[in-house]
Every structure is written in C-alpha cells, then in structure tokens.
C-alpha positions as CSV (number, residue, x, y, z in Angstrom):
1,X,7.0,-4.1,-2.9
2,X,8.6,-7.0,-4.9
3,X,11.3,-7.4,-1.7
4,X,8.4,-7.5,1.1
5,X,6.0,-9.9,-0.8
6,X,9.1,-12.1,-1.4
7,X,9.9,-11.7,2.5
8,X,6.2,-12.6,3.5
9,X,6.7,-16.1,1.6
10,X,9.9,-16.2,3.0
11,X,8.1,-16.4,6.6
12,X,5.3,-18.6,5.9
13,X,8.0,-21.0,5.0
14,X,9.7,-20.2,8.0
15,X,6.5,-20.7,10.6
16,X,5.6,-23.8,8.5
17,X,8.3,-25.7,8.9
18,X,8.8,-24.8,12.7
19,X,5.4,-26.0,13.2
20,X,5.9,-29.1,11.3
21,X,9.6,-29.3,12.0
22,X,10.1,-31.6,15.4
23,X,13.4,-31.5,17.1
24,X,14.2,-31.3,21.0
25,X,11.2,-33.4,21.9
26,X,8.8,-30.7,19.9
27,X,8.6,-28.9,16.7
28,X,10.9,-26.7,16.2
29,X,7.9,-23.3,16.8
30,X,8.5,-24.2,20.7
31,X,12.2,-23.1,20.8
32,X,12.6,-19.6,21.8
33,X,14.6,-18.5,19.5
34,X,12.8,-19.6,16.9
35,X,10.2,-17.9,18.3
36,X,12.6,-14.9,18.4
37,X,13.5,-14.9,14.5
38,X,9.9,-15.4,13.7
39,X,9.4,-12.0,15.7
40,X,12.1,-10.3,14.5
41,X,11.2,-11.1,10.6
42,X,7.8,-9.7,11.0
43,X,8.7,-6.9,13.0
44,X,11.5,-6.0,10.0
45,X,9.0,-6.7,7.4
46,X,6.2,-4.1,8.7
47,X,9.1,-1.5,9.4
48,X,9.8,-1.6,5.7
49,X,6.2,-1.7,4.4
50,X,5.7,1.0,6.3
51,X,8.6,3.1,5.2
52,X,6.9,2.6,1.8
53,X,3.6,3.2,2.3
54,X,5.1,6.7,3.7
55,X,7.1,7.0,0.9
56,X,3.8,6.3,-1.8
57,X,2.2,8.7,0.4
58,X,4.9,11.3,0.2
59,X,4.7,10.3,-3.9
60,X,1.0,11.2,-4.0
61,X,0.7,14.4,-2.0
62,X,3.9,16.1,-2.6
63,X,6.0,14.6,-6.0
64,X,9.1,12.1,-6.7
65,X,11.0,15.2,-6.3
66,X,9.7,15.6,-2.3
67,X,10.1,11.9,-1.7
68,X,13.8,11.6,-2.8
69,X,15.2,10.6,0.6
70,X,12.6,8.4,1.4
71,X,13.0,6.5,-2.4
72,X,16.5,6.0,-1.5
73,X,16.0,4.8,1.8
74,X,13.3,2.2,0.6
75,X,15.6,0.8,-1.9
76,X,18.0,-0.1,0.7
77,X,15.5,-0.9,3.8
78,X,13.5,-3.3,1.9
79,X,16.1,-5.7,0.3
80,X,17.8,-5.6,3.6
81,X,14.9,-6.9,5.1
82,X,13.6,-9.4,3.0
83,X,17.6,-10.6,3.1
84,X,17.1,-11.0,6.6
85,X,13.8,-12.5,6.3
86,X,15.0,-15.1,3.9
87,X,18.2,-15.6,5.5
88,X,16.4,-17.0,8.9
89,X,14.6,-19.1,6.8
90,X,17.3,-20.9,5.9
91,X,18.5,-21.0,8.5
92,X,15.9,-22.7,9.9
93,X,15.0,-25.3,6.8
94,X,18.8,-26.6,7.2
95,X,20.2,-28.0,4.2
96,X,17.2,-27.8,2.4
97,X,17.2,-24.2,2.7
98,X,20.2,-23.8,0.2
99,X,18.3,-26.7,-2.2
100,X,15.7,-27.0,-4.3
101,X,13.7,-28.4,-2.0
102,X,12.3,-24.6,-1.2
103,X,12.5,-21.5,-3.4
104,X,14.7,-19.8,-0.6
105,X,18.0,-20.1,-2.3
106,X,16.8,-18.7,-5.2
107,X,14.9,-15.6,-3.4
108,X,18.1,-14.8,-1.9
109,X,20.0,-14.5,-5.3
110,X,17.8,-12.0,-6.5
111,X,17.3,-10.0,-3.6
112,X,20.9,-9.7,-3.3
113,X,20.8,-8.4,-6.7
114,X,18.1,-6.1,-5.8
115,X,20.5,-4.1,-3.9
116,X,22.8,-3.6,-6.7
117,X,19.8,-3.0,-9.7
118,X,19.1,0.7,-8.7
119,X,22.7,1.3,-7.8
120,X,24.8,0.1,-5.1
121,X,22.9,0.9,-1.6
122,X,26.1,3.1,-0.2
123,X,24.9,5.0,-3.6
124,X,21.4,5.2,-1.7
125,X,22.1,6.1,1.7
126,X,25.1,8.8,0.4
127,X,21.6,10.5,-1.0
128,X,19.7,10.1,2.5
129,X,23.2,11.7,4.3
130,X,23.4,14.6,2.2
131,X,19.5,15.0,2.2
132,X,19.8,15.2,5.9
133,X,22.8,17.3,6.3
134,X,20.9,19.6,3.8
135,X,18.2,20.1,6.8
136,X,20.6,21.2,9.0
137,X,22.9,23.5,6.5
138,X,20.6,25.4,4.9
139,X,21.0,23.6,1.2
C-alpha cells in the first residue's frame, strides 16, 4: 500500500505541473502524450490496488497460506508500478525531477529498494510460476 500511496503523489505532481507547466504555446496537460502518461499512470496504479485489494480479500476469507501467489505477485506489481508512476514524473518535471526541488528523486530510491526488501522480484514471480504450473500438474 506504501508503493501505490507513494505512486498517487507521484501523479498529483505529475498533473500539477502539466497544468501549470507551459510549453508549446500551452501547458504542458494539452500535449497528447502527456495526456497519454497521465492515463497510463492511473490505469497502472488501479491495476495494482486492485491486485491487492484481491489479495487482502483472499487474506481474509481463505489465509496467507491461500493467498501465496497473489503475495508474491503484489510485491512485484506494486513497486513496478509506482516505478513507473514516478519515473513519468520525472520525466515530466525535467531537471527538477532528479532535484530537490520535488520528492521524486527520492521516492524512486526507495521504491527501487522496495523490490529488493522482501527478496529480489525474480524471487517473487519464480513463486507465482511454480504456483501456476502446480494448477496444471497436479502438485
């Protein structure tokens, strides 16, 4: 939940400063493909709450043990995400993206850690492979 709250900030500062950004005889919000990474970050974002409201579900109804694959898969999805989240925000803010003019800079550090604190995420998705193999073997 930390990654997707850090991902929402990460895209008000994105929309604000395309609003408030002009460039190209406009602000920046009237380019297409800002419009585009603007889309796709909240279209990532919701893809990854979702996976982890299913996942709390699955925790509640059924055990850690029944939500295994879905635990891994969160704690790769999420990070990813927000990553990507953040990463068009910098993009975006320019320079002042990799400053300390925003907070940007420093949510990308410790996202990036994020996806080594639980283990490694090919340590994660190994788990979701074999979990999916199992469905289909038997075991």
């Amino acid at each position: 939940m930390r990654a997707l709250g850090t991902a929402e900030r990460a895209l008000e500062l994105m929309c604000r400063r395309a609003l408030a950004r002009e460039a190209f005889g406009g602000p920046l919000a009237r380019q297409g493909v800002v419009r585009e990474r603007i889309a796709e970050s909240r279209m990532a974002i919701e893809q990854a709450r979702l996976l982890t409201l299913k996942t709390a579900w699955l925790i509640d109804r059924h055990g850690v043990a029944a939500a295994r694959s879905e635990v891994a898969a969160i704690k790769v999805v999420a990070p990813r995400a927000a990553l990507e989240v953040v990463d068009r925000a910098i993009q975006l803010h320019g320079g002042a993206g990799v400053g300390d003019d925003t907070p940007l800079a420093e949510m990308w550090a410790g996202l990036r850690a994020l996806r080594l604190a639980d283990g490694p995420d090919e340590v994660h998705v190994r788990s979701v492979a074999r979990a999916e193999l199992a469905a289909y073997t038997g075991g």
